[in-house]
C-alpha positions as CSV (number, residue, x, y, z in Angstrom):
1,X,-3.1,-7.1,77.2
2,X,-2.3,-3.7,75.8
3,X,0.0,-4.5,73.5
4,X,-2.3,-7.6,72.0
5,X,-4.9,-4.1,71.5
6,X,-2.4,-2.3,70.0
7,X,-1.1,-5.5,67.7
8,X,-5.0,-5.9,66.8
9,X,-5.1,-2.3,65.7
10,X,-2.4,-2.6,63.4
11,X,-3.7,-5.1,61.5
12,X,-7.3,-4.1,61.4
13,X,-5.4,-0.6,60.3
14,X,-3.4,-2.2,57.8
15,X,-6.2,-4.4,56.6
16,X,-8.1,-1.5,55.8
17,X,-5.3,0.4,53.6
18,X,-5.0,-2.8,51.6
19,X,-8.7,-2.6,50.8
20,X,-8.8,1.1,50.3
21,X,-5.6,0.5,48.0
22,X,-7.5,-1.7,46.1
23,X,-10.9,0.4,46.1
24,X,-8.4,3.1,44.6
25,X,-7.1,1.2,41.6
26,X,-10.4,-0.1,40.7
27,X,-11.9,3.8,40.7
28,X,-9.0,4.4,38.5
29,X,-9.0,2.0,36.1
30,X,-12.9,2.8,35.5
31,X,-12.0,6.0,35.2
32,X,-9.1,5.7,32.4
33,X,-11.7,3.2,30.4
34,X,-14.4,5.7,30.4
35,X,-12.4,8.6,29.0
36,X,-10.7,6.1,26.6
37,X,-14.1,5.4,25.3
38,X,-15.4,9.3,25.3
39,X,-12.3,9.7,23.6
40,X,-13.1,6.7,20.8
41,X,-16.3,8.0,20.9
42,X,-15.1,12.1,19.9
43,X,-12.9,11.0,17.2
44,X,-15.3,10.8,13.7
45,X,-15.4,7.8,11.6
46,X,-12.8,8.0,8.2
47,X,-14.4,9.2,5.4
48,X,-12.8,8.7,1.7
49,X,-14.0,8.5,-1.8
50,X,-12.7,6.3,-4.6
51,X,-13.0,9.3,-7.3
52,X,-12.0,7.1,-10.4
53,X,-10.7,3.5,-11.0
54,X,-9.0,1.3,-14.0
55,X,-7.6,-2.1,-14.2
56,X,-5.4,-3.2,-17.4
57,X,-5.1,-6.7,-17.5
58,X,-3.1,-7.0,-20.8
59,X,0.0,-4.7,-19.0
60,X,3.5,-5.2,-19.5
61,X,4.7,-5.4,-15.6
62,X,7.7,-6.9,-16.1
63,X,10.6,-7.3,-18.4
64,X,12.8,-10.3,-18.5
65,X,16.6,-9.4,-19.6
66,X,17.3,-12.9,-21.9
67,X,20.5,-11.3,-23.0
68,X,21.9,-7.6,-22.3
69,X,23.9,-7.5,-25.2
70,X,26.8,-5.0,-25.9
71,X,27.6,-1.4,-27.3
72,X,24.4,0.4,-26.3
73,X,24.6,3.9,-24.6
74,X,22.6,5.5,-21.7
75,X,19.4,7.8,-22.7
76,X,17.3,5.7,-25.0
77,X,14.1,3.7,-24.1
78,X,12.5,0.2,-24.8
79,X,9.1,0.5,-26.6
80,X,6.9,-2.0,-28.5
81,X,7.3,-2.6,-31.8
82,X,4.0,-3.9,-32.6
83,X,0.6,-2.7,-30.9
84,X,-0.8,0.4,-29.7
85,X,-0.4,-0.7,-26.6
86,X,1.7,2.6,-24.9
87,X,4.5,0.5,-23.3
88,X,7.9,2.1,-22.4
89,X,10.6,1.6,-20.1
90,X,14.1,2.8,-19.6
91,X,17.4,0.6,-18.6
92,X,21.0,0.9,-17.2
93,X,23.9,-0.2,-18.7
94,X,27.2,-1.6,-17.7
95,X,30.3,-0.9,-19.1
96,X,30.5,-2.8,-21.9
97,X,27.0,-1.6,-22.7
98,X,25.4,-3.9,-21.4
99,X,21.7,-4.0,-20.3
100,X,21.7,-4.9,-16.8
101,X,18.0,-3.5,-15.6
102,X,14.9,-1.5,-16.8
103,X,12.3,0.3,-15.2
104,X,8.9,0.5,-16.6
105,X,7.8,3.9,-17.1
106,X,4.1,3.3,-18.8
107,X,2.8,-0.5,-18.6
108,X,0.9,-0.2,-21.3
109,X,-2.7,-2.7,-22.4
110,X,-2.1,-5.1,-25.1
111,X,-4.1,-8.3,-26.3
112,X,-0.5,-10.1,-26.6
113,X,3.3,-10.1,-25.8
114,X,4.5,-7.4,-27.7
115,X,8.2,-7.2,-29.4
116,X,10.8,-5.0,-27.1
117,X,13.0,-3.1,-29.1
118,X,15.6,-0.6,-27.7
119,X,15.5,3.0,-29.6
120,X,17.7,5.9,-29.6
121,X,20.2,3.3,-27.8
122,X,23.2,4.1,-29.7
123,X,24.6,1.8,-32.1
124,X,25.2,-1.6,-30.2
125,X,27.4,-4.2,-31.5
126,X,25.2,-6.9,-30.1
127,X,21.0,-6.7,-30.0
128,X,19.6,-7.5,-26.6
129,X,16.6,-10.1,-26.4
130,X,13.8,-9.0,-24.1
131,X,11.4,-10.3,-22.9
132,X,7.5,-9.0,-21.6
133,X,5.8,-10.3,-19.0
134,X,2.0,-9.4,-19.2
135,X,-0.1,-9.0,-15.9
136,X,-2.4,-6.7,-14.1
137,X,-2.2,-3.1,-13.5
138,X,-4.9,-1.0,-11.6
139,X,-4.6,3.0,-11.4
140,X,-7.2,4.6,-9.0
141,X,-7.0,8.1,-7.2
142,X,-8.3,7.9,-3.8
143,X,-9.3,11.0,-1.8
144,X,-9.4,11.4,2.7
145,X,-12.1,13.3,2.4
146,X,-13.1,13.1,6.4
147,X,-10.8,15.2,9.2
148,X,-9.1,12.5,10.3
149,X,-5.5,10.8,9.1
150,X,-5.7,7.5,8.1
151,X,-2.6,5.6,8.2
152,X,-1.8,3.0,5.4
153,X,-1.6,0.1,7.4
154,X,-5.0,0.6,8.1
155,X,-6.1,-0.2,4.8
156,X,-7.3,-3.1,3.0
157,X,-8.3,-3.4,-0.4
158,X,-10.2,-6.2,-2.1
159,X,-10.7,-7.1,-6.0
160,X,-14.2,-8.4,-6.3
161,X,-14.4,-8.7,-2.8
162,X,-11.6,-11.5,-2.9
163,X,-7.9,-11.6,-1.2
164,X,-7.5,-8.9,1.1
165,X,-4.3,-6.7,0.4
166,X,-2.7,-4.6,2.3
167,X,-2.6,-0.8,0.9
168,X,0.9,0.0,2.4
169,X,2.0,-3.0,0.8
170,X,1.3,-1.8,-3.2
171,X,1.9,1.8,-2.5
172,X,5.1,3.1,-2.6
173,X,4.8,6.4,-0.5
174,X,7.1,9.7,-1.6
175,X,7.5,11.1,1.9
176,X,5.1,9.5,4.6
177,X,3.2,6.6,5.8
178,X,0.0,8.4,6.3
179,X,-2.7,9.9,4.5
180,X,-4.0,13.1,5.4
181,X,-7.6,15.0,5.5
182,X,-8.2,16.4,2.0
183,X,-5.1,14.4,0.1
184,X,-5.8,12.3,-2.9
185,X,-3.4,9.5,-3.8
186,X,-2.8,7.7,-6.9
187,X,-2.8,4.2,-6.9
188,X,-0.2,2.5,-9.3
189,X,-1.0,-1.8,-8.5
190,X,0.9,-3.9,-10.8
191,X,0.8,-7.9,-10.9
192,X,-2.4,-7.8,-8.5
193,X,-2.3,-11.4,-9.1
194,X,-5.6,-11.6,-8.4
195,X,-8.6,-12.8,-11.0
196,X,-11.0,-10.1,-9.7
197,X,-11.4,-7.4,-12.5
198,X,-15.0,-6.1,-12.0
199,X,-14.9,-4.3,-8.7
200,X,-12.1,-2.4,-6.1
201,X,-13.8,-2.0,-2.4
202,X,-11.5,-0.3,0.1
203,X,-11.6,-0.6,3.9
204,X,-10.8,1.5,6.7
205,X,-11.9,0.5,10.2
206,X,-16.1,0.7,10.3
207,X,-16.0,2.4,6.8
208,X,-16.3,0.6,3.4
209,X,-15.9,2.4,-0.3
210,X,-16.3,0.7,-3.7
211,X,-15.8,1.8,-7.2
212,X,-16.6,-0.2,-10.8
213,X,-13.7,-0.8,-12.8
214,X,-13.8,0.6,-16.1
């Protein structure tokens, strides 16, 4: 008889530290949510400003290499020869002097495919074709003007309110992935590939910006 008591106890004894286990975990995870929300709650909204904006959409955003030719040297550029358009670019050469890449310093506007022509090249003993390829280019400097840091994949962007794109995934990014209280970034976005030319908006969590195109 005693020992059916004591068995009884046990169980009513563990029964109860099962439910008081449970009571327990349920206080605590209340508790974590609530100071997870005061904590989403302290932290202020982003704030940033969209102090200017441009979009080109006669650039030069490409070059296609047709032929590299031979005999040129290292140091001169590829420039337009017709238009006012302010393209430029520089290249690499092999070692026959070759042409075997460029990189696009200024993109330029222009109404039409301009004419590449290579200058201050050397003397080559065969002329390289190349080739523009016209696109989109927007330039905008964007200021964090809140105290919070906004990282890039947190952005989106939208032309027109159309397509929306990534920020990390058209900014190339000098030292970091984030963008800090008070820091203005320029915004270099070639081939946008998108028909939107009348508005940029920019999104970050709750807060949306938009700027005019000029």
């Amino acid at each position: 008889m005693g020992a059916s008591v004591g068995v009884g106890g046990l169980i009513i004894g563990i029964s109860m530290l099962v439910v008081f286990s449970m009571a327990y975990q349920a206080i605590s995870l209340q508790i974590d949510s609530g100071v997870d929300r005061i904590e989403e709650a302290d932290e202020p909204a982003p704030t940033f400003t969209i102090d200017d904006a441009v979009i080109y959409t006669g650039a030069m955003v490409d070059v296609t290499i047709v032929s590299g030719g031979a005999g040129y040297s290292s140091g001169g550029t590829i420039e337009a020869s017709s238009g006012t358009g302010g393209f430029s670019a520089t290249y690499t050469i092999d070692g026959l002097g070759a042409i075997t890449s460029v990189v696009i310093t200024s993109h330029g506007n222009y109404s039409s495919l301009p004419t590449l022509v290579v200058n201050g090249g050397g003397t080559p003993t065969s002329t390289a074709s190349l080739t523009a390829v016209r696109g989109n280019v927007l330039y905008a400097n964007i200021t964090n003007t809140g105290s919070t840091t906004i990282a890039h994949d947190d952005v989106w962007m939208f032309l027109d309110g159309q397509d929306p794109t990534l920020f990390s995934t058209v900014y190339n990014p000098p030292l970091t992935d984030l963008w800090f209280s008070g820091e203005t970034l320029f915004l270099d976005w070639f081939d946008t590939g998108l028909p939107g030319d009348e508005r940029i908006t920019m999104t970050v969590g709750q807060t949306t910006v938009g700027h005019r195109l000029w």
